[in-house]
C-alpha positions in Angstrom: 62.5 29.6 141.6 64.9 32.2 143.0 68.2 32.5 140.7 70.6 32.7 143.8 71.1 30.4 147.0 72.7 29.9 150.0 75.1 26.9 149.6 77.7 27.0 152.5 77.1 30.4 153.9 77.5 32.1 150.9 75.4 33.1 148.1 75.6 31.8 144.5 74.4 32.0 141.2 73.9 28.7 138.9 77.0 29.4 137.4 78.8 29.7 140.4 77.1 26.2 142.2 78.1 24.1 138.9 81.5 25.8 139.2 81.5 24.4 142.7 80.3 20.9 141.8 82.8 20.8 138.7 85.5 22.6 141.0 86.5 24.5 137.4 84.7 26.8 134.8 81.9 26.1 133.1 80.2 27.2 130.5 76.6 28.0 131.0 73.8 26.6 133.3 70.5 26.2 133.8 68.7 27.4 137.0 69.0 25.9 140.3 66.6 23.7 141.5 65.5 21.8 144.5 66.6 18.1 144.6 64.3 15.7 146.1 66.8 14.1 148.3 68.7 14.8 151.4 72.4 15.0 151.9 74.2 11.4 152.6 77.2 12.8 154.6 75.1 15.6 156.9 71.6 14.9 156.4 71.1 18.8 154.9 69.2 19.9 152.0 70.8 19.2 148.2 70.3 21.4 145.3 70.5 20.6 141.5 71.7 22.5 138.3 72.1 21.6 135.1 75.4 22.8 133.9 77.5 22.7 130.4 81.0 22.1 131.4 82.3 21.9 127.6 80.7 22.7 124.6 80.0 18.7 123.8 78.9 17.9 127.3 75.8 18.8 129.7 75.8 17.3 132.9 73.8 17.7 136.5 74.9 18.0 139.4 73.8 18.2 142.6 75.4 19.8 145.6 74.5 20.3 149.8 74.0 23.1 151.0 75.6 22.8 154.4 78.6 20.5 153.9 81.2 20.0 150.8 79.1 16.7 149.1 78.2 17.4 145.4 78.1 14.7 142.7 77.0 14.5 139.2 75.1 12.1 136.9 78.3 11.5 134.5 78.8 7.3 134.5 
């Protein structure tokens, strides 16, 4: 799986697609992944990472790439 992607025109890292899901820092994250689902707003293809936000907390989030949507799995 390729380390960077397109997400909104622009290329990214892991780092920088969590830091786009969190909309702050994190810490570290795993690579970036394909999710198998499609965006509800625009219908375009969503990616997943796992991320570390904190040093107590791992979380993943999935983000579009074409549109702003982005949610994680935190309850």
């Amino acid at each position: 799986m390729a380390e960077n992607r397109v997400v909104q025109g622009r290329m990214v890292t892991a780092v920088k697609l969590a830091e786009l899901i969190e909309d702050d820092d994190v810490m570290d994250a795993e690579s970036i992944a394909d999710a198998d689902r499609t965006c509800p707003e625009c219908g375009g293809d969503v990616l997943e990472v796992g991320y570390m936000p904190s040093i107590t907390e791992f979380v993943t989030g999935e983000k579009c790439q074409d549109c702003e949507w982005a949610t994680t799995d935190r309850e």
